[in-house]
LUMROVO-217759 format. One line per field, with one value per residue (C-alpha): x negated, y negated, z negated. Coordinates in Angstrom, 3 decimals. Layout:
BEGIN
x = (X / ...)
y = (Y / ...)
z = (Z / ...)
! end
This chain:
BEGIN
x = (-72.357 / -74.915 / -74.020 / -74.478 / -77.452 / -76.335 / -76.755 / -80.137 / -79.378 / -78.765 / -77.806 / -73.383 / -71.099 / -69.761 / -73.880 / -74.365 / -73.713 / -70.728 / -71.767 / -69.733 / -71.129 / -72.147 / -75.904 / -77.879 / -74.939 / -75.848 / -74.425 / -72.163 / -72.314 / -69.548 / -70.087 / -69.760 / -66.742 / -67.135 / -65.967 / -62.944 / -64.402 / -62.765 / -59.615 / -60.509 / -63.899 / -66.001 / -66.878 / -62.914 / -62.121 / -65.088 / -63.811 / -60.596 / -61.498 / -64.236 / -60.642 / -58.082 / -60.679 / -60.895 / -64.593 / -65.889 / -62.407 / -60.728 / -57.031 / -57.383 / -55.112 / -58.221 / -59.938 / -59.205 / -61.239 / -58.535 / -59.132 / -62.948 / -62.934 / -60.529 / -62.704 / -65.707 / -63.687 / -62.803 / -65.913 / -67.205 / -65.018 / -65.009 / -68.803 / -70.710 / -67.155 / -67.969 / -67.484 / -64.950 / -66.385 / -63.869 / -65.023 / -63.968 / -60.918 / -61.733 / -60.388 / -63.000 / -65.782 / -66.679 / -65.921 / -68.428 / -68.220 / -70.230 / -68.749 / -65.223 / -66.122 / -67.917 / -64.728 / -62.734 / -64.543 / -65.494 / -64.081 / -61.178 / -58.065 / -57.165 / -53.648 / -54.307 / -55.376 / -53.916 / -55.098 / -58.676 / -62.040 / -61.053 / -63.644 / -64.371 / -62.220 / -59.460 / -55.986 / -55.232 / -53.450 / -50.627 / -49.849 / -48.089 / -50.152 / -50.532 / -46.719 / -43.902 / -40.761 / -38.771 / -40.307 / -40.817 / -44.733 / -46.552 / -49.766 / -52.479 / -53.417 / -56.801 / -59.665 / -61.187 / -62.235 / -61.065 / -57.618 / -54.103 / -53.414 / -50.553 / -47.526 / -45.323 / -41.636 / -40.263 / -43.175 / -44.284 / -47.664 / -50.564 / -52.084 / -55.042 / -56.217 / -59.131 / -59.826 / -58.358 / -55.544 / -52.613 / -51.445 / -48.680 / -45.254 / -44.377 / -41.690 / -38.322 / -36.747 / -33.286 / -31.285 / -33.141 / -35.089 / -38.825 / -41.492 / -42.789 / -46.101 / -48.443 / -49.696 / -53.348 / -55.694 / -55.713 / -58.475 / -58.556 / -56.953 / -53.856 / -50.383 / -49.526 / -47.136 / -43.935 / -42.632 / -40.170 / -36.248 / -35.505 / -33.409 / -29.463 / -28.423 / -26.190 / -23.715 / -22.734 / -22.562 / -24.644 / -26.968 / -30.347 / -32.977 / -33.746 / -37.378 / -39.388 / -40.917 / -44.245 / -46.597 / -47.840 / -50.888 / -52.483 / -51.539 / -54.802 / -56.040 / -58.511 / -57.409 / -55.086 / -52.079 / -48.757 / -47.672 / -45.081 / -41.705 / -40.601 / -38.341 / -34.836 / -33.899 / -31.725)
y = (-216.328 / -214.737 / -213.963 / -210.609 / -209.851 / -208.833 / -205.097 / -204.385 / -204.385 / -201.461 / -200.172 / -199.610 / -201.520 / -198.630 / -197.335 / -200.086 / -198.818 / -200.699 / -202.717 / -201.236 / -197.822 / -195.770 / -195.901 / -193.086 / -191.836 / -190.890 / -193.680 / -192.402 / -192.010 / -191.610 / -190.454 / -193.036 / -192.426 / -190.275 / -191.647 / -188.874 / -187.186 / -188.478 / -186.799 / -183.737 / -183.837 / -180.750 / -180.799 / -180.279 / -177.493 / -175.351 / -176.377 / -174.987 / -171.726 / -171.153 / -171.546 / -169.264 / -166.539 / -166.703 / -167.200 / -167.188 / -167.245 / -163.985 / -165.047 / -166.316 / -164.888 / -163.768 / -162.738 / -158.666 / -156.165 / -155.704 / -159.138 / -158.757 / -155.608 / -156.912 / -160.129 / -157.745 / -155.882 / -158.479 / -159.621 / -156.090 / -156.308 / -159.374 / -159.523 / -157.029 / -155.030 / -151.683 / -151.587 / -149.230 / -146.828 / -145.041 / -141.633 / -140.658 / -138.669 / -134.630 / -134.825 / -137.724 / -136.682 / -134.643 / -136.524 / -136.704 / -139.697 / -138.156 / -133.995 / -135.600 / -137.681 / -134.576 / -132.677 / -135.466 / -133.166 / -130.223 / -128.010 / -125.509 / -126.140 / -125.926 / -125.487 / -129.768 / -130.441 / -127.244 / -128.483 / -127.786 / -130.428 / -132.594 / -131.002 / -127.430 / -125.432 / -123.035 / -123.950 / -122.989 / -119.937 / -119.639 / -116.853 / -115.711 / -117.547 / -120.818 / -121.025 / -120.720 / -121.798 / -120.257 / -123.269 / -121.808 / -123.574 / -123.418 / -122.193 / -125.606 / -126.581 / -125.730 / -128.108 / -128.278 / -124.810 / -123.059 / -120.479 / -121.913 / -120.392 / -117.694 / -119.313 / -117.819 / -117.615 / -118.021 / -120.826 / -121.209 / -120.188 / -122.864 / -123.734 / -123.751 / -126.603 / -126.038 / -122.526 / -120.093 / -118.401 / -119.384 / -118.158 / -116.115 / -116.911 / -116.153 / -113.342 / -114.853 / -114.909 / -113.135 / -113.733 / -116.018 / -116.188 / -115.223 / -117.839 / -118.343 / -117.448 / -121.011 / -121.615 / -120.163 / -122.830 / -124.766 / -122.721 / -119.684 / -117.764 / -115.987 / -116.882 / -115.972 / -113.356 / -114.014 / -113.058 / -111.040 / -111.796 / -111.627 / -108.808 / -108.995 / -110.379 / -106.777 / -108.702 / -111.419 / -108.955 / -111.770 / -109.945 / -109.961 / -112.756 / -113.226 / -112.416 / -115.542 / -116.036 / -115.493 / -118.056 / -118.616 / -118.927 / -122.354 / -124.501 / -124.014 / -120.810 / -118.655 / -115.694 / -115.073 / -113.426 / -114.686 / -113.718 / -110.554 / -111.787 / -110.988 / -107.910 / -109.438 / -108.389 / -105.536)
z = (-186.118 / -183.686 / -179.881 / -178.649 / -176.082 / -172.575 / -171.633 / -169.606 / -165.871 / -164.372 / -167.515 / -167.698 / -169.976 / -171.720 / -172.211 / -174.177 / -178.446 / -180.145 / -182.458 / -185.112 / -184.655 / -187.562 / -188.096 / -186.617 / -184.511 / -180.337 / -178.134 / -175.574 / -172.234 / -169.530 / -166.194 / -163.072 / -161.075 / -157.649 / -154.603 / -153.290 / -149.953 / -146.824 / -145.279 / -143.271 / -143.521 / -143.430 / -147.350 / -147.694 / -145.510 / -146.818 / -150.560 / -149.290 / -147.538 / -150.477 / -153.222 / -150.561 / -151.107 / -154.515 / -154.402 / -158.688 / -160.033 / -158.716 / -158.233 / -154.535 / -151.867 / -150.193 / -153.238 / -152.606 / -151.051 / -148.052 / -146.955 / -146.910 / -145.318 / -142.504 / -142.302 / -141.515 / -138.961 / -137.245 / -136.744 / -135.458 / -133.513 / -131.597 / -131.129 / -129.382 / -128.577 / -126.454 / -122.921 / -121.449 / -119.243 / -116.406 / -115.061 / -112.140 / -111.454 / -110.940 / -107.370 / -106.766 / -108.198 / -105.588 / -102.252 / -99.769 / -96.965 / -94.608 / -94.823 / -94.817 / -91.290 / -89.959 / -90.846 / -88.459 / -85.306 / -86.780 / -88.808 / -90.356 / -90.998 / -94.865 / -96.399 / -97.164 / -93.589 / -91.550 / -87.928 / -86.817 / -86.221 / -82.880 / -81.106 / -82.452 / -85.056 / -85.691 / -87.151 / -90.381 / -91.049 / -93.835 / -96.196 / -99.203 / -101.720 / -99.819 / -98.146 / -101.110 / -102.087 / -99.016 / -96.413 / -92.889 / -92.594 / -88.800 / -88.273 / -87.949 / -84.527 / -83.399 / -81.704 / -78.008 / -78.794 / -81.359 / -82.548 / -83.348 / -86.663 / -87.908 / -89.487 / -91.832 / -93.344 / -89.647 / -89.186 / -85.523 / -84.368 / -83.734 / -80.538 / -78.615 / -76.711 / -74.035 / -75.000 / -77.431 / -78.333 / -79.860 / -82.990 / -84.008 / -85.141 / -88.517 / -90.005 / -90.395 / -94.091 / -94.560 / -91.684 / -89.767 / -87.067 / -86.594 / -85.716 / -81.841 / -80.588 / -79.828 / -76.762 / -75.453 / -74.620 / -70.987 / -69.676 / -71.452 / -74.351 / -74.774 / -76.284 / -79.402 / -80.261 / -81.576 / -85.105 / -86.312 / -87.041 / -90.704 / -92.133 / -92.136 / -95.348 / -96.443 / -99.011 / -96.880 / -93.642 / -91.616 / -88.551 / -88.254 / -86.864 / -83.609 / -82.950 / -82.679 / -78.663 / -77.394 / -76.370 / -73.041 / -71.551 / -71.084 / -67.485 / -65.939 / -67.365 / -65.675 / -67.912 / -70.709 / -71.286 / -72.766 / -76.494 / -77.220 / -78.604 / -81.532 / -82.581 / -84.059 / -87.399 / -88.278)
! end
């Protein structure tokens, strides 16, 4: 009895042809075993994202067209996201630094601001449109020159300061009394006259409004005269 040869080196055990295998037959040949990737490593978590989508088989979790398309909004937008842009506000659009400190000394008085520029300007005067809701509102103070404006609903007149006249009081409502006259300026200008008493209210029997005082001339004034009072209600 003859011993076997040893199989070639290199060459696997299980390469090697039994000896009792049929004549003419292919030997066969197993594959070497492959080492299992470590724990965690990056091979492994791309196998495993590549299997929750589904990727060549179909039945992943990931695998429908929902997924993808939120995948690729996502990613829209998180990179390259558009900026916000905040206009201004239609009140602050058109502001104007340098007209607004101007308007500190010079200037009219509006129904926001009613008093007149510090140094030259008349005070604002109220009417129908601008005073509502029943409010008694007094004329806007004027400048170092300038006219006290008119008040209304029983609103008091505006004064002058160095020179000008005062404005004059406003109409009383129903029943109340009529506005007094401002003062003329300090070294010229004339008082304001006084407004009128309001009406008697007829279904409550009240009387009329006293008529609102007139304004006097200023302390040191050269000329002026003071305001007419106002006639009281009926």
């Amino acid at each position: 009895m003859t011993a076997e040869a040893p199989p070639a080196a290199g060459e696997s055990a299980s390469a090697a042809a039994p000896a009792d295998a049929a004549p003419g037959a292919a030997p066969e040949i197993s594959a070497a075993p492959q080492a299992a990737p470590a724990s965690g490593s990056a091979s492994t978590l791309g196998a495993d994202v590549v299997s929750w989508l589904g990727a060549g088989s179909g039945d992943g979790p990931g695998s429908g067209a929902l997924v993808w398309a939120a995948a690729a909004v996502a990613r829209r937008e998180t990179e390259g996201a558009p900026v916000a842009v905040r206009t201004p506000a239609a009140g602050q659009a058109g502001q104007n630094p340098i007209a607004d400190f101007i308007r500190i000394f010079i200037g009219n008085g509006t129904a926001e601001n009613p008093n007149g520029g510090l140094l030259l300007g008349n005070g604002y005067s109220w009417n129908a449109a601008s005073c509502t809701g029943g409010q008694a509102c007094n004329g806007g103070n004027a400048g170092l020159i300038g006219d006290g404006g008119d008040g209304y609903n029983g609103g008091n007149g505006g004064n002058a300061a160095l020179i000008g006249s005062g404005g004059d009081g406003g109409a009383g409502l129903i029943g109340q009394a009529g506005g007094n006259g401002g003062s003329g300026g300090l070294l010229l200008g004339n008082g304001g006259n006084g407004g009128a008493g309001g009406v008697a209210a007829i279904l409550t029997g009240g009387t009329g409004g006293a008529g609102g005082t007139g304004g006097n001339t200023g302390l040191l004034s050269l000329y002026g005269r003071g305001g007419a009072g106002g006639a009281g209600g009926d």
